[in-house]
MARLO-431454 format. One record per residue (C-alpha): residue number from 0; z, x, y. Coordinates in Angstrom, 2 decimals. Layout:
<sevex num="NUM" zz="Z" xx="X" yy="Y"/>
...
***
This chain:
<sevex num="0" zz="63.53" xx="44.64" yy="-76.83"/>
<sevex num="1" zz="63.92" xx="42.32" yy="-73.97"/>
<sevex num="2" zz="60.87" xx="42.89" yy="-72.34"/>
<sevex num="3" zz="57.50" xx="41.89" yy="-74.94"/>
<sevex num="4" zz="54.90" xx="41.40" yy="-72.56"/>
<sevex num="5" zz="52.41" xx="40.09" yy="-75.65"/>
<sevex num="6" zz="53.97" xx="37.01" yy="-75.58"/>
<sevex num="7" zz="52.17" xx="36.19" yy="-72.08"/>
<sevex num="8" zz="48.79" xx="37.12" yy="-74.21"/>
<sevex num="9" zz="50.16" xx="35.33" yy="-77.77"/>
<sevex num="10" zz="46.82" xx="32.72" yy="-76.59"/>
<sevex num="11" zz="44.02" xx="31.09" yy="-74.86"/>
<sevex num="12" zz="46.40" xx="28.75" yy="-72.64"/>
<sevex num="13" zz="48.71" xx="30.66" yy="-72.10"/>
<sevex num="14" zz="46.46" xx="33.76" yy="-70.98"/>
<sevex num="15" zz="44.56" xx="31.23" yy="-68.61"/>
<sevex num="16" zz="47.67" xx="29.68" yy="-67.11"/>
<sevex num="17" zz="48.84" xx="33.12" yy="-66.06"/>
<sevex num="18" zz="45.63" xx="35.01" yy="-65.35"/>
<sevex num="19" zz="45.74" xx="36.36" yy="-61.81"/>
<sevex num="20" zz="41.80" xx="36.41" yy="-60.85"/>
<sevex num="21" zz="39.22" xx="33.47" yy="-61.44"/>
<sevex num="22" zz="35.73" xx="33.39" yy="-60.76"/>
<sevex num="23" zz="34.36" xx="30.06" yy="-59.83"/>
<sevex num="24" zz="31.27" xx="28.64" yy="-58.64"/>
<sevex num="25" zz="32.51" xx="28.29" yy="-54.86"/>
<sevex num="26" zz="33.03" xx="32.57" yy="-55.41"/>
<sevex num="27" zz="29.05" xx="32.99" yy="-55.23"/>
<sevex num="28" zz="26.23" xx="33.63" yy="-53.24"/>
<sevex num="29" zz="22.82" xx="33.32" yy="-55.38"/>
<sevex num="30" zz="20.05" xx="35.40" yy="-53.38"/>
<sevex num="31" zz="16.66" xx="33.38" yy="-53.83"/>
<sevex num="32" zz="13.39" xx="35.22" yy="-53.66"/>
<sevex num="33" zz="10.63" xx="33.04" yy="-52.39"/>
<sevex num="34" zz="7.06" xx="34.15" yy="-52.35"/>
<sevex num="35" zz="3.33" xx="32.39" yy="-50.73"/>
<sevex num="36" zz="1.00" xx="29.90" yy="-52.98"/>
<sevex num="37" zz="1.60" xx="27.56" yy="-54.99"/>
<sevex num="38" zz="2.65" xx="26.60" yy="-58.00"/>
<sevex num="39" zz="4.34" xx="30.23" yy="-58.22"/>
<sevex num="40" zz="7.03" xx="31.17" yy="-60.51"/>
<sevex num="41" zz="7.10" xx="34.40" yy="-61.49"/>
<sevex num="42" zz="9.38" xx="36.81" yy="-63.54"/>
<sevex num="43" zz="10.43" xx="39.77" yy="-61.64"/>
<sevex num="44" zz="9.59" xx="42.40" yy="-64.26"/>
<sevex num="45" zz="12.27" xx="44.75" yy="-63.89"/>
<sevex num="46" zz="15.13" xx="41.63" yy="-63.62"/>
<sevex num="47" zz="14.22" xx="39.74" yy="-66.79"/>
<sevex num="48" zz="15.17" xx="36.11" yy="-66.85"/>
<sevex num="49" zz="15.09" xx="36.05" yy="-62.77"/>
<sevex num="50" zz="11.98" xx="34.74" yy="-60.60"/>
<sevex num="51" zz="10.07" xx="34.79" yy="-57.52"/>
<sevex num="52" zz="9.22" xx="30.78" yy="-56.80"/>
<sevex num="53" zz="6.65" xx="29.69" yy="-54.08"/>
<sevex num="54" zz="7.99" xx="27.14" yy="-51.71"/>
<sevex num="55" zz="6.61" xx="23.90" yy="-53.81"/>
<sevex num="56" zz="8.43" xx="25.11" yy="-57.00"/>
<sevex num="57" zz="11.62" xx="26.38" yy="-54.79"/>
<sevex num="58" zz="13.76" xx="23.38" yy="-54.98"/>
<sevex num="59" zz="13.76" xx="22.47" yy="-58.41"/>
<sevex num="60" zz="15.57" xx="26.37" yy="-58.84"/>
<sevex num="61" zz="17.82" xx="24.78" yy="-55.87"/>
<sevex num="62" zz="18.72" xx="21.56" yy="-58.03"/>
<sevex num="63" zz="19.74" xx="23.40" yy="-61.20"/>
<sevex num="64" zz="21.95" xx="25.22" yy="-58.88"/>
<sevex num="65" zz="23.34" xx="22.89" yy="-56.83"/>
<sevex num="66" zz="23.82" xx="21.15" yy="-60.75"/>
<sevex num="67" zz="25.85" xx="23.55" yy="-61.20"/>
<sevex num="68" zz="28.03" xx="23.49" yy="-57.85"/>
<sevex num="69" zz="26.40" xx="26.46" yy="-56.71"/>
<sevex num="70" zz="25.01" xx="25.68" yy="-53.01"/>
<sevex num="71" zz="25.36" xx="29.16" yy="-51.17"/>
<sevex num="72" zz="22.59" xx="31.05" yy="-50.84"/>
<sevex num="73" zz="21.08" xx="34.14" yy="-49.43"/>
<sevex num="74" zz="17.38" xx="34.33" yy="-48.91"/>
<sevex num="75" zz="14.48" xx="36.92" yy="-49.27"/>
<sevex num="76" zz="10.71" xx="36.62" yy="-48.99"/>
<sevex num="77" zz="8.00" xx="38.70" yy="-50.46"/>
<sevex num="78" zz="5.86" xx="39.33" yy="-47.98"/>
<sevex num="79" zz="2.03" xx="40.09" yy="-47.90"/>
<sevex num="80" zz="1.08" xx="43.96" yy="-47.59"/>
<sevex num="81" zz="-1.84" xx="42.64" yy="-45.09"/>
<sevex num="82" zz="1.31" xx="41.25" yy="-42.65"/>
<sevex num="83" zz="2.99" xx="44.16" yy="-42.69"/>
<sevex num="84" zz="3.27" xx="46.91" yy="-39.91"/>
<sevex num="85" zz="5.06" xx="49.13" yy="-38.30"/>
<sevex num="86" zz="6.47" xx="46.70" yy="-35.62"/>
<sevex num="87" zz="7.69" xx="44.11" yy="-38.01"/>
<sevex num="88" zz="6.48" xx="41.37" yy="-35.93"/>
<sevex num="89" zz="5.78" xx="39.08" yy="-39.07"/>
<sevex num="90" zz="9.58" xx="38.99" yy="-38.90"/>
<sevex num="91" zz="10.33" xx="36.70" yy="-35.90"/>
<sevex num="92" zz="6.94" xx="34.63" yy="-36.72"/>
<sevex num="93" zz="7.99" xx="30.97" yy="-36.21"/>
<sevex num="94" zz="5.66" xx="30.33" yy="-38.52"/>
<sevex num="95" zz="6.28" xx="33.10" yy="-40.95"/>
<sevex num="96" zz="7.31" xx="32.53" yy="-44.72"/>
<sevex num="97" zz="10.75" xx="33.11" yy="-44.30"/>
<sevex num="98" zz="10.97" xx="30.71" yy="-40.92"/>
<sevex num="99" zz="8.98" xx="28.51" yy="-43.60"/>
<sevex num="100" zz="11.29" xx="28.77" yy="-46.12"/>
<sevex num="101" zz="14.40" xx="28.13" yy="-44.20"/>
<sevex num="102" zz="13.41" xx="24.74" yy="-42.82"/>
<sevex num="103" zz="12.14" xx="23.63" yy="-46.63"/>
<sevex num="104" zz="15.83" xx="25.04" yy="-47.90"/>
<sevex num="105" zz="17.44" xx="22.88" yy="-45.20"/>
<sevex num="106" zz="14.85" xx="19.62" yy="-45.75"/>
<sevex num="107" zz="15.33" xx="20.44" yy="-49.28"/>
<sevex num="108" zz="18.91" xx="20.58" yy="-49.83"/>
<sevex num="109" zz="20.91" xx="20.27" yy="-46.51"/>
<sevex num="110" zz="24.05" xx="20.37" yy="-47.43"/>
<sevex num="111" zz="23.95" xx="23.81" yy="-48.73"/>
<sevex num="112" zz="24.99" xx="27.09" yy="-47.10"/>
<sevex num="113" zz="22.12" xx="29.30" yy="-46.43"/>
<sevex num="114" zz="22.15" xx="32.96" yy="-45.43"/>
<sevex num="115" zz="19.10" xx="35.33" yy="-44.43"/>
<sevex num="116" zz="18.44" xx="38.76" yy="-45.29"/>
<sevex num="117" zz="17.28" xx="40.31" yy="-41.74"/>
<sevex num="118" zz="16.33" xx="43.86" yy="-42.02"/>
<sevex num="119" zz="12.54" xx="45.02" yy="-41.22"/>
<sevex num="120" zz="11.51" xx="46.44" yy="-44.62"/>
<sevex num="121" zz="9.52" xx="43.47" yy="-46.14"/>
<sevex num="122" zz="7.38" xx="43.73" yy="-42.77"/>
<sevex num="123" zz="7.68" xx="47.27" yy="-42.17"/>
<sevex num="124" zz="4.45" xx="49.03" yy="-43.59"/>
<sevex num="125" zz="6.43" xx="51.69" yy="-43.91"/>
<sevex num="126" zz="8.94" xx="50.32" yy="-46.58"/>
<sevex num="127" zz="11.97" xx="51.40" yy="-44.00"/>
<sevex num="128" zz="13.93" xx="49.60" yy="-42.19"/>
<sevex num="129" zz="13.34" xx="50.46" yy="-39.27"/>
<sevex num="130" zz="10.21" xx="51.59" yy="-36.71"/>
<sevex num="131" zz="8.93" xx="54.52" yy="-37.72"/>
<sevex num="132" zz="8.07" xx="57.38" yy="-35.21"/>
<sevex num="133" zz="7.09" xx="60.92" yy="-36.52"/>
<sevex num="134" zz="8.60" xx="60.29" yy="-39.57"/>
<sevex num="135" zz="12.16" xx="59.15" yy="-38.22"/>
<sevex num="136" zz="13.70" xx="55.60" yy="-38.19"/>
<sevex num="137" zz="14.44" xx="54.64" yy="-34.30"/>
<sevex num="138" zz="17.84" xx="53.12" yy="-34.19"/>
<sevex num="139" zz="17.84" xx="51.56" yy="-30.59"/>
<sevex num="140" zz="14.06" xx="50.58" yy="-30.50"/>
<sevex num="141" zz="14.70" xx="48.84" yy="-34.13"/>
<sevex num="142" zz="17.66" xx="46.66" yy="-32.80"/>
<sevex num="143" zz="15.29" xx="44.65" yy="-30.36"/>
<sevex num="144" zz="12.93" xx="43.81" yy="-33.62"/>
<sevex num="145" zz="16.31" xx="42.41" yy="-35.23"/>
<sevex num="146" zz="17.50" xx="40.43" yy="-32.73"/>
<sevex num="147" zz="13.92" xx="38.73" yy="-32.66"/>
<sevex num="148" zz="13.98" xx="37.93" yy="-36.21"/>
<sevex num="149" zz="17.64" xx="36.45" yy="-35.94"/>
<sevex num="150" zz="17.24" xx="34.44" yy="-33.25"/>
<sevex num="151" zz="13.83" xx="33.25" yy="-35.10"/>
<sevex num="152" zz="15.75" xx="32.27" yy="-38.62"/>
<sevex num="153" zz="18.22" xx="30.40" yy="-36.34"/>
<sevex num="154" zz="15.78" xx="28.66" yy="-34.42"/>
<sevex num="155" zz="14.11" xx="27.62" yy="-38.26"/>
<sevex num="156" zz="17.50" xx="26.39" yy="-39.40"/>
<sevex num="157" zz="19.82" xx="28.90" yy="-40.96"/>
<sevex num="158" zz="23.42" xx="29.01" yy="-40.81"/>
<sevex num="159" zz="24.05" xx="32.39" yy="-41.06"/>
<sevex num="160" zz="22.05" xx="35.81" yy="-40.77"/>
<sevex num="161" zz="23.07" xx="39.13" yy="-42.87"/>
<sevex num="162" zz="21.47" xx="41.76" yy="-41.41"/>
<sevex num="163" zz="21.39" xx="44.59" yy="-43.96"/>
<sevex num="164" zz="19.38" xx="47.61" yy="-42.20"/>
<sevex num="165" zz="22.24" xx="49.67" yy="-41.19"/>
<sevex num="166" zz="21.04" xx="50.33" yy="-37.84"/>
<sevex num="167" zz="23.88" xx="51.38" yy="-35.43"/>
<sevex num="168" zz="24.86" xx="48.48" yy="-33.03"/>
<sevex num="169" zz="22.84" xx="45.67" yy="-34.33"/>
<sevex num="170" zz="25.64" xx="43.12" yy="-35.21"/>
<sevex num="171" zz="26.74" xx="43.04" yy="-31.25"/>
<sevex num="172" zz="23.09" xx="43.41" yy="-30.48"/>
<sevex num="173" zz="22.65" xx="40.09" yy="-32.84"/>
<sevex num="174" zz="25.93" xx="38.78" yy="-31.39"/>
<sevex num="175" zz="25.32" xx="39.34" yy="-27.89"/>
<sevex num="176" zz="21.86" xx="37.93" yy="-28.09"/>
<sevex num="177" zz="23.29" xx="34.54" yy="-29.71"/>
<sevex num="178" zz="26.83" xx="34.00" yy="-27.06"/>
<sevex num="179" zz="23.70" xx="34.26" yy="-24.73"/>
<sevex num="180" zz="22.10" xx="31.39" yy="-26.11"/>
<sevex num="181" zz="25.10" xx="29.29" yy="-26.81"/>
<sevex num="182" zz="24.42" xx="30.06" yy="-31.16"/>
<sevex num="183" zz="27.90" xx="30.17" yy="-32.82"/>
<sevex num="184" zz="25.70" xx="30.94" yy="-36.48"/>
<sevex num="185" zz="27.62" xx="33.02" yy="-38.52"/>
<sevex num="186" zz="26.71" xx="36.86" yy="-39.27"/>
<sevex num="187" zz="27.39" xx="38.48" yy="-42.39"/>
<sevex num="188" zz="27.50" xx="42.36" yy="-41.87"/>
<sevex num="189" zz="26.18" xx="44.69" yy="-44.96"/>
<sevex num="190" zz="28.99" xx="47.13" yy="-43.55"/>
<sevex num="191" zz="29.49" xx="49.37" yy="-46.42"/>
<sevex num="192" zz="25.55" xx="49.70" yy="-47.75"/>
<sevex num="193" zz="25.31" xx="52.72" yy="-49.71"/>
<sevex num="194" zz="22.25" xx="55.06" yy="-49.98"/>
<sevex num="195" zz="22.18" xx="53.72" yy="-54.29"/>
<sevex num="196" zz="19.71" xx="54.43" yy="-57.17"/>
<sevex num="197" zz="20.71" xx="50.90" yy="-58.54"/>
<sevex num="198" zz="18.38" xx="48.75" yy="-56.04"/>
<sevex num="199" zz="15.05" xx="49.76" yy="-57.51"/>
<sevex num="200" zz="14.17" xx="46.18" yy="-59.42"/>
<sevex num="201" zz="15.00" xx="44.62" yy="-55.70"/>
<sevex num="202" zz="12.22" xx="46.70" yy="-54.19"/>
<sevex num="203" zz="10.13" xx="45.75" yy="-57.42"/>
<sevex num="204" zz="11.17" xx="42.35" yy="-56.42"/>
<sevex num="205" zz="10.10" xx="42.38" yy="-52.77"/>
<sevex num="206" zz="7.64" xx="45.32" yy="-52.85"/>
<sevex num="207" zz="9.84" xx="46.72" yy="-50.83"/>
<sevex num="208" zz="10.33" xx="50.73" yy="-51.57"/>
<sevex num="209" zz="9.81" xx="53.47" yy="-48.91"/>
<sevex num="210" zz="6.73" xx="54.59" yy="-48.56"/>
<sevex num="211" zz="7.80" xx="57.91" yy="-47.84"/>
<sevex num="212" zz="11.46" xx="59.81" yy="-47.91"/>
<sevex num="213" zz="14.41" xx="57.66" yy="-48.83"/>
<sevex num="214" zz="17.13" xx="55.55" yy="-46.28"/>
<sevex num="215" zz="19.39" xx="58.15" yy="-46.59"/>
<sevex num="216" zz="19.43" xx="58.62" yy="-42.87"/>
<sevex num="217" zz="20.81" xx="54.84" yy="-42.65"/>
<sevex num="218" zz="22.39" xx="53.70" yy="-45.59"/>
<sevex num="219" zz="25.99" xx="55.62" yy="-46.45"/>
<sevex num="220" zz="26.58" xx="58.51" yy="-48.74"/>
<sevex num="221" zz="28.21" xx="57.51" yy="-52.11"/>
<sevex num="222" zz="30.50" xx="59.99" yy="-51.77"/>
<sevex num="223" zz="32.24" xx="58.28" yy="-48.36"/>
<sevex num="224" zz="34.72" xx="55.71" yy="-48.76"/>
<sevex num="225" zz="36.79" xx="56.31" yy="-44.98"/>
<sevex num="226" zz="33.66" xx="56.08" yy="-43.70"/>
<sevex num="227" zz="33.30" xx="52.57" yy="-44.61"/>
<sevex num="228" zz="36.48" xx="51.53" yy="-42.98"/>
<sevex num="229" zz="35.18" xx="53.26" yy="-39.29"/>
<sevex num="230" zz="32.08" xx="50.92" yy="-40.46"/>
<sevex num="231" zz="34.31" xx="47.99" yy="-40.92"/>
<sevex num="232" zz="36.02" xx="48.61" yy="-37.48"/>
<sevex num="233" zz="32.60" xx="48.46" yy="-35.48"/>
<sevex num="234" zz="31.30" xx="45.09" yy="-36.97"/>
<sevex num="235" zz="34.55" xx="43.35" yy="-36.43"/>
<sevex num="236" zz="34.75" xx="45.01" yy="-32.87"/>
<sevex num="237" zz="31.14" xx="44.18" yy="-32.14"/>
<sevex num="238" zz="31.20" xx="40.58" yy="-33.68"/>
<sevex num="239" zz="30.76" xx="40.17" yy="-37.56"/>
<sevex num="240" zz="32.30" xx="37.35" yy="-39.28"/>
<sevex num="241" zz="32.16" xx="38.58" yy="-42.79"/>
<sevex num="242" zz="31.47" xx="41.98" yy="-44.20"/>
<sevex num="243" zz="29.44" xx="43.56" yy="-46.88"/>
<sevex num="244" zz="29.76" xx="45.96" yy="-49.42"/>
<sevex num="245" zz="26.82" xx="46.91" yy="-51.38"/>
<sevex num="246" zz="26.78" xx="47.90" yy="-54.54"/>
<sevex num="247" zz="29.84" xx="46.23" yy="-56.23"/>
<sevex num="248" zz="30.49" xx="47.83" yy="-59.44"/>
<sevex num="249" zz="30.07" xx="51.22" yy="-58.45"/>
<sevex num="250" zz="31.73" xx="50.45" yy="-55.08"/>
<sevex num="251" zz="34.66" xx="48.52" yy="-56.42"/>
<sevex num="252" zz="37.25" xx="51.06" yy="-54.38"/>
<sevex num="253" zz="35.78" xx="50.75" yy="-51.54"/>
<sevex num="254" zz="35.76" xx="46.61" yy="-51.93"/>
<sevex num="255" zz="39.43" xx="47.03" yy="-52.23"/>
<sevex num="256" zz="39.87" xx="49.37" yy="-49.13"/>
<sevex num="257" zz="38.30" xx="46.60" yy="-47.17"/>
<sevex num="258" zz="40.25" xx="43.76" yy="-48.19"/>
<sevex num="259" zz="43.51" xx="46.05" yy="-47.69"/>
<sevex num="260" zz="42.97" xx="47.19" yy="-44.35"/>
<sevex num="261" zz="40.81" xx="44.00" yy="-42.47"/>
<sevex num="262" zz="42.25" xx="40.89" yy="-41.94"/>
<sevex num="263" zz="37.95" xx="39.50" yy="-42.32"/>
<sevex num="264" zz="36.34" xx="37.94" yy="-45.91"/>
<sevex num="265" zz="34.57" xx="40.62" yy="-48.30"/>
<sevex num="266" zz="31.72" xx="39.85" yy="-50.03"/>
<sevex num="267" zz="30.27" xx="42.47" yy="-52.42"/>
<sevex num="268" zz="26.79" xx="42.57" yy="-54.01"/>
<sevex num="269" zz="25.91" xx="42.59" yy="-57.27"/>
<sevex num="270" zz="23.11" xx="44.57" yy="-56.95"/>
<sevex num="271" zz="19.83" xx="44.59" yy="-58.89"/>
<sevex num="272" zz="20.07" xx="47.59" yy="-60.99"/>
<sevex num="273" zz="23.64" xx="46.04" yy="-62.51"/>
<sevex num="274" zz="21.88" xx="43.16" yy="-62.90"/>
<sevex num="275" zz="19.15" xx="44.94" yy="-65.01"/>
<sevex num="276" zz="21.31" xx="47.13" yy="-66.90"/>
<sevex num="277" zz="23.72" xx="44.05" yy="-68.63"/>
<sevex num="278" zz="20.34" xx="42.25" yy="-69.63"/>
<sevex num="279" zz="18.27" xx="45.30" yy="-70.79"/>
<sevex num="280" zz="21.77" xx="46.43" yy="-73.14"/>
<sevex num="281" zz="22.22" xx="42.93" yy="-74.00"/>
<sevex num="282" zz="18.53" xx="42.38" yy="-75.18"/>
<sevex num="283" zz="19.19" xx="45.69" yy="-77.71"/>
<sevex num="284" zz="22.29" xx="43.96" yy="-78.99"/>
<sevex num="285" zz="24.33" xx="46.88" yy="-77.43"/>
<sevex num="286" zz="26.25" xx="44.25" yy="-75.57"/>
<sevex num="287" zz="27.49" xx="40.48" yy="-75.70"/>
<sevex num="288" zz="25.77" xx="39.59" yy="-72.64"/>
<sevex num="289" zz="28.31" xx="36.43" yy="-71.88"/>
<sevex num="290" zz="31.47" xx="38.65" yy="-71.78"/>
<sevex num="291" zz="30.50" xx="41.43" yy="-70.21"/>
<sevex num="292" zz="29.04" xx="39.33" yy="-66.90"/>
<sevex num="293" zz="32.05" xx="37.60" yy="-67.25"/>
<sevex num="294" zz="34.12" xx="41.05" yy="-67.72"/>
<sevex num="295" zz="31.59" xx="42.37" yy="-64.46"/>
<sevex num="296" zz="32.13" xx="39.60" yy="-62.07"/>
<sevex num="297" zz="35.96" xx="39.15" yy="-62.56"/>
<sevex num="298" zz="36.37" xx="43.18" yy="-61.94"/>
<sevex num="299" zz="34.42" xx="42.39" yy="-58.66"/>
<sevex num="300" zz="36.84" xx="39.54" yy="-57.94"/>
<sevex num="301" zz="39.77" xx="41.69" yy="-58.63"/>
<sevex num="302" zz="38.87" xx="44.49" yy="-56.22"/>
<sevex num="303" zz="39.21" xx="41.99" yy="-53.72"/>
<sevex num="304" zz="35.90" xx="40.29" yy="-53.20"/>
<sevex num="305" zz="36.12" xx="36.75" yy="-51.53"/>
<sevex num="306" zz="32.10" xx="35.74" yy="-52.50"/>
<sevex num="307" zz="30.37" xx="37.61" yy="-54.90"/>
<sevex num="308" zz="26.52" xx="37.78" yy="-54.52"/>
<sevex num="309" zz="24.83" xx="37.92" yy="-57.69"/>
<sevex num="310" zz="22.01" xx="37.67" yy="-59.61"/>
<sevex num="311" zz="24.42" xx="36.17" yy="-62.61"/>
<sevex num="312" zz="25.71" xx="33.16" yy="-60.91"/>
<sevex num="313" zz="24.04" xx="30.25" yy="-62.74"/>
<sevex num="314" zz="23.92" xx="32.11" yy="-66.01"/>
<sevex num="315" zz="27.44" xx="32.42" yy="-65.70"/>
<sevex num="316" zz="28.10" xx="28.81" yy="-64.74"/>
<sevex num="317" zz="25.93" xx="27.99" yy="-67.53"/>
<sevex num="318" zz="27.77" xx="30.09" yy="-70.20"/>
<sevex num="319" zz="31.57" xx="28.74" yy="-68.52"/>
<sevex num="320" zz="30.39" xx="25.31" yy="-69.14"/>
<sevex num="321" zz="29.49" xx="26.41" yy="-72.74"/>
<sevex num="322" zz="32.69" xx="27.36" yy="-73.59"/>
<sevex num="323" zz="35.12" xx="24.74" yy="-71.79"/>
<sevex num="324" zz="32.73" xx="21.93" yy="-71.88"/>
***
């Protein structure tokens, strides 16, 4: 024979030396859930080993990262049921938790990259993300709310917002609203957010399910992967700087589809409910926890992510450092 591929797989060394994918700390994006009190720091019940930390206990999470050369991250706050409404107005609050916990982030830790979740769901009463009238989500109305609560993280400190509602026209609506005002923050689209069964420990996490129905009417059908593309099209046309897709390991074709036909970074999300399915197998013994995250995230890298949000990213810095020293 004169072709024996083994011999590029005979070890360790020489397997690294010609491996094609890595995944390295400057690949993630670690989402942060912050939540009001003090002296909070609380296991999310369906995301075992992952917390909810109040703003005093927030940056010593932020130093173990940053220990481990992770300083990107994308922020969520839990916020109270007796805030929430139909308008969403607790959203642009300059004095809300999330305004709050952007300026403590930056204080905190200033040289790292922060992102913020903008979508009206943690305000919304209704659990959508949207207004609500007669039992539909208003698309145009909605977009105003947004641009209020981007402008309002941007005003606190952020460097970029991610909008993930899915309303029609909200990244130029964002965009439009910040060339007006001189902002050149960055805006990382959720392009490609499907209608998925694997978010439910994030709406644990943020208390953050519908109240009634299901986002359906926003969020993509699984079965569409050219729609994504016509997605992808829009939020470049209309302004976006990165793009989304969301879930990652279900989604991993259409993470590839994006990289192939956009000349823009992907990111890809991975999710809650993939999150919760490694530890739950794991914690049987059905799996070896360390090698399938590592098995998970390189998959997501190989599709053709550029940053990988995930749930995983210190525990797999943690377990890389383990085994190379």
């Amino acid at each position: 024979m004169y072709h024996r591929p083994r011999i590029k797989r005979k070890n360790q060394l020489i397997r690294s030396l010609v491996a094609e994918n890595r995944v390295s700390a400057s690949d993630f994006l670690t989402p942060l859930f912050v939540v009001g009190g003090h002296n909070v720091k609380e296991e999310i019940s369906s995301m075992p080993g992952y917390f909810r930390y109040s703003l005093d206990r927030l940056p010593d999470f932020l130093d173990e990262l940053a220990s481990h050369d992770l300083h990107a991250y994308l922020l969520f706050v839990k916020v109270d049921d007796g805030l929430k409404d139909n308008t969403g107005k607790e959203a642009w609050n300059p004095d809300g938790l999330m305004q709050k916990s952007i300026r403590a982030i930056k204080e905190s830790h200033p040289e790292s990259l922060l992102m913020t979740d903008v979508a009206l769901d943690p305000y919304s009463s209704y659990g959508h993300d949207g207004i609500v009238r007669e039992g539909e989500i208003i698309n145009d109305e909605t977009l105003e709310a947004l641009v209020k609560m981007a402008l309002s993280h941007v005003e606190a400190g952020t460097d970029w917002v991610a909008p993930s509602d899915m309303m029609d026209g909200r990244i130029g609506a964002i965009r439009e609203a910040f060339e007006a005002r001189g902002v050149d923050n960055g805006i990382l689209s959720y392009t490609a957010k499907y209608a998925s069964a694997f978010y439910g420990p994030f709406r644990d996490a943020l208390d953050s399910a519908p109240g009634f129905g299901d986002k359906k009417s926003y969020q993509m059908d699984p079965a569409n992967s050219d729609e994504a593309l016509h997605e992808a099209e829009l939020d470049m046309a209309e302004g976006a700087d990165m793009l989304m897709v969301k879930p990652a390991l279900a989604y991993l074709d259409v993470i590839r589809r994006l990289k192939e036909h956009t000349q823009y970074p992907v990111a890809a999300y991975q999710v809650s409910g993939e999150y919760a399915m490694i530890k739950a197998a794991a914690q049987k013994g059905w799996l070896d926890e360390a090698q399938v995250v590592a098995e998970s995230l390189l998959s997501i890298k190989r599709a053709g992510a550029d940053v990988i949000a995930s749930y995983f990213s210190l525990d797999y810095m943690k377990m890389q450092k383990k085994v190379h020293g």
